[in-house]
C-alpha positions as semicolon CSV with decimal commas, in nm:
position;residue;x (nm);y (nm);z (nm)
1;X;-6,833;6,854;-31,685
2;X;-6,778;6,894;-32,031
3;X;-6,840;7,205;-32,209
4;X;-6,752;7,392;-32,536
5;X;-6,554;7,709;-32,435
6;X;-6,510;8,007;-32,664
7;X;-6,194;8,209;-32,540
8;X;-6,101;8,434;-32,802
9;X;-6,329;8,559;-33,086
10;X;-6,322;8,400;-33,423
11;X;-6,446;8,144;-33,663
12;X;-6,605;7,850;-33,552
13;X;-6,299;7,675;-33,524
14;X;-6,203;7,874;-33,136
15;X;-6,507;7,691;-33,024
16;X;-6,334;7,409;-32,849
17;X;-6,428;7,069;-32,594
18;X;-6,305;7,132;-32,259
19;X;-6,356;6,799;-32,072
20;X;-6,302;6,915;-31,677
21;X;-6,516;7,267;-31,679
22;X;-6,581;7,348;-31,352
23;X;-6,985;7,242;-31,273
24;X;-7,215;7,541;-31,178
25;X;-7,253;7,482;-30,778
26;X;-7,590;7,490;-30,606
27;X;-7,751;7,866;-30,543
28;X;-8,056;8,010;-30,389
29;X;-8,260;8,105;-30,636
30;X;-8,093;7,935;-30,957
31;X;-8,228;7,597;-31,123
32;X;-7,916;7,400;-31,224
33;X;-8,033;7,255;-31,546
34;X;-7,899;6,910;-31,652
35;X;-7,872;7,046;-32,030
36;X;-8,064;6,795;-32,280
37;X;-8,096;6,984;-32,601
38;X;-7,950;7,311;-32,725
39;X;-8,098;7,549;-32,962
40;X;-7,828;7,740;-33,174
41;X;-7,917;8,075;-33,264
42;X;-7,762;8,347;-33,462
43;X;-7,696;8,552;-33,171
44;X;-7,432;8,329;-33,077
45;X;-7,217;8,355;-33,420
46;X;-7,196;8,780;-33,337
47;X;-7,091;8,665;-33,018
48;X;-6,809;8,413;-33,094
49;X;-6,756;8,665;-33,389
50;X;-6,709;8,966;-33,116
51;X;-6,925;9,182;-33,252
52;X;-7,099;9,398;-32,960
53;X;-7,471;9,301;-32,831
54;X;-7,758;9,562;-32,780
55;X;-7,861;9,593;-32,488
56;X;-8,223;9,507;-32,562
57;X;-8,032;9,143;-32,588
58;X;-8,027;9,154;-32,198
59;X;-8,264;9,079;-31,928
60;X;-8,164;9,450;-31,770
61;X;-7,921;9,749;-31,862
62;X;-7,763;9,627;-31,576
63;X;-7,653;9,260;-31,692
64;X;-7,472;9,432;-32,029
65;X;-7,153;9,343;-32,093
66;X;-6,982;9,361;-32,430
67;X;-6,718;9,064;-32,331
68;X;-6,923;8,737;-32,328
69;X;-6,868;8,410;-32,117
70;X;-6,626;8,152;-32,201
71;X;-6,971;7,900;-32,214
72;X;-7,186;8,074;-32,542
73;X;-7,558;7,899;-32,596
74;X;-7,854;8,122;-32,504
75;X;-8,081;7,854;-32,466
76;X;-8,145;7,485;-32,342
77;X;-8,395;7,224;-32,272
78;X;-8,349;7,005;-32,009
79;X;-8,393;6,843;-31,634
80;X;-8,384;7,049;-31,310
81;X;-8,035;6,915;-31,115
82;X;-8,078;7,139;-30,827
83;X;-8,391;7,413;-30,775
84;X;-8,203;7,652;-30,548
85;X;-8,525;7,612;-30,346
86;X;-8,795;7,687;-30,572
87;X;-9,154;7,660;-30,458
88;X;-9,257;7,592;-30,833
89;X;-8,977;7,345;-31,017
90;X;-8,877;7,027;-30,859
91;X;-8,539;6,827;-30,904
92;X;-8,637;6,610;-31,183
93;X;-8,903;6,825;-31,379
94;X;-8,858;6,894;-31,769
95;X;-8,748;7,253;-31,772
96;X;-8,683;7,545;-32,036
97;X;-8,439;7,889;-32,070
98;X;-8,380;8,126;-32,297
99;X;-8,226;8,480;-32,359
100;X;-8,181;8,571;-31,962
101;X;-7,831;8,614;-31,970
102;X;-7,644;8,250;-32,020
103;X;-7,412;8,305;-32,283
104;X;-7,408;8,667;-32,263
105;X;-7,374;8,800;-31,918
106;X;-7,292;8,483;-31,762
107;X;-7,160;8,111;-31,912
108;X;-7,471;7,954;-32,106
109;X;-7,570;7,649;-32,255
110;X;-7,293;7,461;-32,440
111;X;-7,210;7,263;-32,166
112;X;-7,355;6,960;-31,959
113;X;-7,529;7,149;-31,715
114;X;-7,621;7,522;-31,668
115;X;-7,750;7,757;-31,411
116;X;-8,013;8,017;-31,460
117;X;-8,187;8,281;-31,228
118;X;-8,531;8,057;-31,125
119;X;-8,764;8,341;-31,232
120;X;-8,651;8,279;-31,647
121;X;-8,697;7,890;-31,609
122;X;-8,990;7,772;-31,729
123;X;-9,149;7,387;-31,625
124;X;-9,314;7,222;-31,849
125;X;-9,569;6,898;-31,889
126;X;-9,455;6,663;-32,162
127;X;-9,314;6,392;-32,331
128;X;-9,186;6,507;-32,647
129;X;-8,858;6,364;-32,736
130;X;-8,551;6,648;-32,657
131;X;-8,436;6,717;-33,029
132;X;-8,813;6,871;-33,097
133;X;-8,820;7,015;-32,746
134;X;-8,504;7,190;-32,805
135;X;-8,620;7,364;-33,085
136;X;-8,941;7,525;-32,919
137;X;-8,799;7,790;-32,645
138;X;-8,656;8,099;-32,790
139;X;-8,757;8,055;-33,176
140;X;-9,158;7,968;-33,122
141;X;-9,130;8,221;-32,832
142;X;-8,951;8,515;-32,990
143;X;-9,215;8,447;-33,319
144;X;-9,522;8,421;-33,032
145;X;-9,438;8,752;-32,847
146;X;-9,390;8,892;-33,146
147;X;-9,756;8,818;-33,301
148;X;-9,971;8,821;-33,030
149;X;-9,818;9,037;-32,791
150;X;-9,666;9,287;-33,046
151;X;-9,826;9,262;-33,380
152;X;-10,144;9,157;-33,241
153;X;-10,292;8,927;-33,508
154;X;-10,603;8,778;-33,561
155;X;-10,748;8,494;-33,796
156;X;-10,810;8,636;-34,151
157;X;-10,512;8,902;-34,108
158;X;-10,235;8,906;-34,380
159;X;-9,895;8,862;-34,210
160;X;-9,569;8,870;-34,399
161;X;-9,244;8,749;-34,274
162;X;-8,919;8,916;-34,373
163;X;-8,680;8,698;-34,321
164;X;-8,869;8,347;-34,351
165;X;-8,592;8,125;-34,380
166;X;-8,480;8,193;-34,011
167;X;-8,581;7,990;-33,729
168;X;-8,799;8,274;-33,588
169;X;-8,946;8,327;-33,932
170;X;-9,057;7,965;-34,003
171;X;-9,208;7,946;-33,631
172;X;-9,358;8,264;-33,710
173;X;-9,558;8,132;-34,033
174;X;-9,669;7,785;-33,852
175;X;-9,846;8,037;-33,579
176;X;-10,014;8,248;-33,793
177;X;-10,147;8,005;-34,028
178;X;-10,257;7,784;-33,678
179;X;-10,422;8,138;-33,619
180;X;-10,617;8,134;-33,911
181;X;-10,381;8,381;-34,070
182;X;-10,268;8,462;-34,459
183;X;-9,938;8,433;-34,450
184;X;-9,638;8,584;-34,698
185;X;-9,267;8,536;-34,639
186;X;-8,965;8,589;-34,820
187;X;-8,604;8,430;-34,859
188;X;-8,323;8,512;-35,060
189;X;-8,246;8,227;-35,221
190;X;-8,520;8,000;-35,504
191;X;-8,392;7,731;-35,356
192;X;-8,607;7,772;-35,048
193;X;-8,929;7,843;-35,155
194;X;-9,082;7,510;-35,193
195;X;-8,986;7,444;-34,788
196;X;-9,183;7,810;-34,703
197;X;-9,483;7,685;-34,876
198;X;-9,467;7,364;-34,751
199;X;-9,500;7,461;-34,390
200;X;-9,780;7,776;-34,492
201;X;-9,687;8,049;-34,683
202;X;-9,932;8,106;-34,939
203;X;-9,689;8,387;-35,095
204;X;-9,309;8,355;-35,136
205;X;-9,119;8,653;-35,219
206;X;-8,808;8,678;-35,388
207;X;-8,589;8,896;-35,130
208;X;-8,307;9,092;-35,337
209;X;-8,441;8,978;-35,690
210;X;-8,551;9,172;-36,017
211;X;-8,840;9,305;-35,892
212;X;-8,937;9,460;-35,570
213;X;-9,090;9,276;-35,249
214;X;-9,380;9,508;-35,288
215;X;-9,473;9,398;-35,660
216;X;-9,409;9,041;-35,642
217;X;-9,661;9,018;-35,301
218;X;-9,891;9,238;-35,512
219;X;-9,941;9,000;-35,797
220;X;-10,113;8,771;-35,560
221;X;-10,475;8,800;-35,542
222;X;-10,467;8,721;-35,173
223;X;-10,249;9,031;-35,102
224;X;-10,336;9,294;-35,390
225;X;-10,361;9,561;-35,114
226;X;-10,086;9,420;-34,931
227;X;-10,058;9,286;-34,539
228;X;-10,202;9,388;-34,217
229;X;-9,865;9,315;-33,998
230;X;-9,520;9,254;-34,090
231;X;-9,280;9,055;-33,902
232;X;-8,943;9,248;-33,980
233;X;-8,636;9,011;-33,905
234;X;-8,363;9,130;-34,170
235;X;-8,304;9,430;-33,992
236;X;-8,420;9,855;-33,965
237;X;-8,187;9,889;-34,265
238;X;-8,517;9,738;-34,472
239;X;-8,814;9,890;-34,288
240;X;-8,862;10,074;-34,648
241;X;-8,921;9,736;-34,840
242;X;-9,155;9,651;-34,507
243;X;-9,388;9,989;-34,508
244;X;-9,377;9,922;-34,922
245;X;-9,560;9,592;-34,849
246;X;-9,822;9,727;-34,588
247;X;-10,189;9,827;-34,585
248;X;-10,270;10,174;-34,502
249;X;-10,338;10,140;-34,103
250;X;-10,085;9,805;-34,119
251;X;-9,796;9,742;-33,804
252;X;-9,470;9,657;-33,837
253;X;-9,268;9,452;-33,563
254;X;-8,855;9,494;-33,578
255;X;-8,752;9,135;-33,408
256;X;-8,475;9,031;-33,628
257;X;-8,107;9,180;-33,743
258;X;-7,998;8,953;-33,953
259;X;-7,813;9,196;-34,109
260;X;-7,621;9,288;-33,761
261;X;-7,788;9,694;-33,845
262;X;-7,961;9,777;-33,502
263;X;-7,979;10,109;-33,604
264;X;-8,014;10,357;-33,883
265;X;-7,810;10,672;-33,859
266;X;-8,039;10,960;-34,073
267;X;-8,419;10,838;-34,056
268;X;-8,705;11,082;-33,991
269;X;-9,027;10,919;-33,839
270;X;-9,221;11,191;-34,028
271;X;-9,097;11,086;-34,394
272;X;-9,041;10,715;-34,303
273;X;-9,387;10,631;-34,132
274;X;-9,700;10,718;-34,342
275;X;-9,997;10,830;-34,148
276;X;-10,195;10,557;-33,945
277;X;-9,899;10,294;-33,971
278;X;-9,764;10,199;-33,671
279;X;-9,418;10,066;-33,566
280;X;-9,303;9,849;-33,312
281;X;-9,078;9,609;-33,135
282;X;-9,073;9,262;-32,999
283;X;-8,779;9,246;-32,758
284;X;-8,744;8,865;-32,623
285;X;-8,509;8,932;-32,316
286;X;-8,735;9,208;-32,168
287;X;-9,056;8,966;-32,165
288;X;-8,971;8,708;-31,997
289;X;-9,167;8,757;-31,648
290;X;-9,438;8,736;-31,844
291;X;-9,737;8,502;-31,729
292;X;-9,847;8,519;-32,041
293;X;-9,521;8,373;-32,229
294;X;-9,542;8,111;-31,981
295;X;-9,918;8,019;-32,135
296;X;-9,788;8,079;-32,446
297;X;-9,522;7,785;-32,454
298;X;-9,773;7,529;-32,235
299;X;-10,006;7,658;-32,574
300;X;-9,711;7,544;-32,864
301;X;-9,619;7,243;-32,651
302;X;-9,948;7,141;-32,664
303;X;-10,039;7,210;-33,020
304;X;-9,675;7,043;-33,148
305;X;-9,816;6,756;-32,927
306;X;-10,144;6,703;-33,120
307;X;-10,016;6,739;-33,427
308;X;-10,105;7,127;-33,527
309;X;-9,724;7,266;-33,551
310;X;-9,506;7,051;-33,720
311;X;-9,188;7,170;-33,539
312;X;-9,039;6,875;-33,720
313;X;-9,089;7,073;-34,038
314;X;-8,889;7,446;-33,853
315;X;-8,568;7,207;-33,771
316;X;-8,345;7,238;-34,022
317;X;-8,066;7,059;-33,897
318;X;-8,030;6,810;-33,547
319;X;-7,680;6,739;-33,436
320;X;-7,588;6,477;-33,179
321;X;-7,352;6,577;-32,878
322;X;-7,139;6,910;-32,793
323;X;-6,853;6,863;-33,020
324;X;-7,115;6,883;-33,360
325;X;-7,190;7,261;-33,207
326;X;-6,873;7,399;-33,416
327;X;-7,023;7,242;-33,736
328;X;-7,377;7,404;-33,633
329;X;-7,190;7,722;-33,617
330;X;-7,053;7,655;-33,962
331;X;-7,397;7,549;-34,116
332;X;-7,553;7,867;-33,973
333;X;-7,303;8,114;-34,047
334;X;-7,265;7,968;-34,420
335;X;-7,694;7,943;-34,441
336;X;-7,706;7,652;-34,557
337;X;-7,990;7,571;-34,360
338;X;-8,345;7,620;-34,371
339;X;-8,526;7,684;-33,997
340;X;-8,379;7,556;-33,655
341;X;-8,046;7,400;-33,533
342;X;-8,099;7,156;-33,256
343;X;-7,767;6,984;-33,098
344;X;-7,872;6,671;-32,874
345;X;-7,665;6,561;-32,604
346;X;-7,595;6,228;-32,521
């Protein structure tokens, strides 16, 4: 099969077409996935870059490696190729997978076909075309988990998204406004605040500018008193521009390291977390038995289906066939691009 291969670390450039990788063979218990669409996330640049993972990136302490595959890609749409004798997905059905090890603690998506433990695969019921498939699986499910099962929100909350410019932060504002939510998000660049409002942010903060994040959501009538949950996905390094921005009694939700900090070397709980606010984590790879994930993605299919999430609007960028992955990587790593990658294969 073909596959892009990744054998040293690097810039995008070591990602290279091998035409003759070895297919994954048949096992019990693993759905070989005839990959259809790949999602790119940002994951996968620290891991062609060789930075090391957290563990919270794996399904178990157990799976953590800090040397990745030679196959990167953390997640895939696609068709079932082989169930490894599932009871619940048939050769043939429409199939999902995302952050459960491929392309960390075993080869991953950037190939023609993939295999992946049968418990992380999720079936699904519809006829959307692959490139907005493709861009559903970890981004809309990393935002979901992390504002219903996490942050908790309900319609008429204030929400702000750190980090809105990501994939996970544009899925993230399309479900809380389809919640009924207020929704604030920021970006770091003017250029991109027209594209946050158009798909719901009532507020767009200027991340990095003149004044601070706190101020600028203040001046809006709609947040005066500030949010009720923040979605943090720069990174712990800015949970003080987060708590600055958050009612008394508010949550905020660490997803997101953009800025590769996973950890902050002299914090104190007591002096960074005011009384009654509450801080938490959203942790995609340690979720995904969930029955309720599982709802949660037959829920965004469905509402991208009628019409209610434009997922259309959270691609930024849909590339045709394995080769365009290196210029993905290049797009994503540069930020040129607003929202999700999605590579097509042929």
């Amino acid at each position: 099969m073909k596959a892009i291969v990744c054998t040293q670390p690097g810039p995008p450039s070591v990602l290279r077409l091998d035409p003759s990788y070895p297919k994954p063979a048949p096992k019990a218990g693993h759905i070989v996935i005839r990959v259809k669409a790949i999602g790119l996330n940002r994951a996968e640049l620290r891991s062609r870059n060789g930075d090391p993972p957290a563990k919270p990136e794996f399904t178990s302490d157990d799976l953590y490696t800090q040397t990745p595959p030679a196959i990167l890609g953390e997640e895939c749409v696609g068709i079932a190729d082989d169930n490894g004798g599932s009871e619940v997905i048939s050769k043939g059905d429409t199939v999902a997978a995302y952050f459960c090890g491929i392309g960390k603690a075993f080869d991953g998506a950037y190939a023609e076909y993939t295999t992946v433990p049968a418990q992380y695969v999720f079936k699904l019921s519809t006829t959307l075309p692959w490139e907005l498939l493709g861009a559903i699986p970890s981004t809309f499910m990393t935002a979901y988990g992390s504002l219903f099962r996490a942050l908790h929100i309900q319609p008429g909350d204030g929400v702000l998204v750190h980090g809105g410019t990501s994939a996970v932060g544009t899925a993230a504002i399309m479900l809380a406004k389809l919640e009924g939510c207020k929704v604030a998000a920021t970006t770091r660049q003017e250029s991109k605040v027209d594209s946050l409002r158009q798909i719901g942010a009532e507020a767009v903060l200027i991340d990095g500018g003149d004044e601070s994040l706190s101020k600028q959501l203040k001046a809006h009538e709609t947040f005066k008193d500030g949010v009720d949950h923040i979605l943090e996905l720069v990174g712990p390094d800015r949970i003080a521009d987060a708590w600055a921005c958050a009612k008394p009694f508010a949550t905020v939700c660490i997803t997101g390291v953009l800025t590769k900090v996973w950890a902050l070397e002299k914090w104190s709980p007591a002096e960074g977390i005011e009384t009654g606010k509450k801080l938490t984590t959203y942790q995609s790879a340690r979720d995904l038995n969930s029955e309720a994930l599982g709802k949660g993605m037959a829920k965004i299919v469905k509402a991208v289906e009628d019409g209610k999430i434009d997922v259309k609007g959270g691609i930024g960028l849909t590339l045709n066939g394995l080769e365009s992955i290196v210029k993905g990587h290049e797009e994503m790593e540069a930020d040129r691009v607003t929202g999700k990658i999605v590579v097509v294969l042929d």
